[in-house]
N, C-alpha and C positions, 0 to 999 in steps of 0.2 A: 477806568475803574476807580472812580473814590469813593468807592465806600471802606476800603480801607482806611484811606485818609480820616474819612468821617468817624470810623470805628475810635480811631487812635486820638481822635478831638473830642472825642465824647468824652473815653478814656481819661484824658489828661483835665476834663473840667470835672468829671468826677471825682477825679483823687484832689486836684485844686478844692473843691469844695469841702472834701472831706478833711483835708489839712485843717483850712479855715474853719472847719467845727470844732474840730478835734482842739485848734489851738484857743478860741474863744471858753470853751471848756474848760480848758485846763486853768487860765487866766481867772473864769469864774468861782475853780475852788481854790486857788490862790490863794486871792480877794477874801472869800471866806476862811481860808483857816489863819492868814494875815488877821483879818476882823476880829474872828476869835479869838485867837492870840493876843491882841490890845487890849480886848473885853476882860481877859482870863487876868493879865497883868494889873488894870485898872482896879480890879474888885480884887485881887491876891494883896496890895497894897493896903488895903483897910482890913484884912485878916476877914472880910465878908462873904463868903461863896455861894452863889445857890443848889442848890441840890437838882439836879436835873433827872425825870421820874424816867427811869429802865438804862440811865448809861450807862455802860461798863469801860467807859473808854480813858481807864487810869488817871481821871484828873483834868482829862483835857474835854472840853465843851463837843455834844454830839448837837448841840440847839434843841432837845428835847426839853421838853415843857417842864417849867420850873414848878417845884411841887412843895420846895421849903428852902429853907439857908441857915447853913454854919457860919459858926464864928472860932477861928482857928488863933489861938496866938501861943506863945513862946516866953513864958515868964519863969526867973530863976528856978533853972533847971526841970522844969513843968512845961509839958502841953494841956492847955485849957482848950477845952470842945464847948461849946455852945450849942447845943443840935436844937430846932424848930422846925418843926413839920407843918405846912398851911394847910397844903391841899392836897395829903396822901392818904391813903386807903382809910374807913372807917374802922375803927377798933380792930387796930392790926398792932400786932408786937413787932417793934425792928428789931433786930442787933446791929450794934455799933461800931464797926470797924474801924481801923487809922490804917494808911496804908503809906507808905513811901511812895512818891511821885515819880522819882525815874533815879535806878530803876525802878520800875512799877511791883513792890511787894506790898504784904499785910505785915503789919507793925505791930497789931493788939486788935485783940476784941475789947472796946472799952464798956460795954455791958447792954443792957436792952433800954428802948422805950418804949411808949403804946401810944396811938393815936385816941380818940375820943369817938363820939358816933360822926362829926364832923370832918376827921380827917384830921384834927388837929393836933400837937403836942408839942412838949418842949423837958428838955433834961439837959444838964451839963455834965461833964465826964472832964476827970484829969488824968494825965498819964508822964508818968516820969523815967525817960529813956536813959540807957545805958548813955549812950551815942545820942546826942541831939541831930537829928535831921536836918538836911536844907531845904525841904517843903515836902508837904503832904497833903491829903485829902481823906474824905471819909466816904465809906461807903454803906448804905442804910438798908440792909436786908431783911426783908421779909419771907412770907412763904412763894412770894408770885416770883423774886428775883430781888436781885440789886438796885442801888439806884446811885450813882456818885455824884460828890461835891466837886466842884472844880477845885484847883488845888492853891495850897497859900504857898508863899513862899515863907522860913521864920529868921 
């Protein structure tokens, strides 16, 4: 009778395999949130972020399509916002959010912008906090949803 034998070999390279997937996977989102992680460091360095259209993911990069980029910095006792919009919604109003990085709150509403019929726009925004922050992002709301900057550190 081996078919038990055979049952329990099947068995054992099924779960063998599934290890093996399961553990390649996991090493693949590793790699990726590693990746992003350098990416998010790299560009938090120059106070430059992009704006990725529908993240909600406090700051930290979902790899959703970039649709604009901030510019974050830290000047006596002022946060300076730089906000540009490339490729978001055609003559759509944002509001302008700042949000603490982690923990992940809202900070201010620093006011609205508008896009043009191409999608495009640009406004600056300053905000001067009780508390200076150690990094932040912004998040550019419209009527369809959010969209987050990756975040700076100041």
């Amino acid at each position: 009778m081996g078919s038990a034998r055979s049952v329990l070999s099947r068995s054992s390279v099924r779960r063998s395999a599934l290890v093996a997937v399961l553990g390649v996977a996991s090493l693949a989102v590793w790699q990726g949130v590693a990746g992003a992680g350098a990416l998010h460091r790299a560009m938090a360095e120059k106070g430059k972020v992009p704006i990725e259209q529908g993240n909600g993911n406090c700051g930290d990069s979902e790899g959703d399509p970039v649709i604009g980029q901030v510019t974050i910095q830290a000047r006596k006792k002022k946060i300076t916002v730089d906000w540009k919009m490339k490729t978001g919604d055609a003559k759509k109003k944002y509001t302008i959010e700042l949000w603490n990085y982690s923990p992940c709150f809202e900070i201010a509403v620093l006011g609205t912008a508008s896009t043009d019929k191409h999608g495009q726009g640009g406004k600056s925004f300053e905000y001067k906090p009780s508390v200076m922050p150690d990094a932040v992002f912004t998040d550019s709301v419209d009527s369809l949803g959010g969209s987050d900057s990756l975040a700076v550190t100041l």
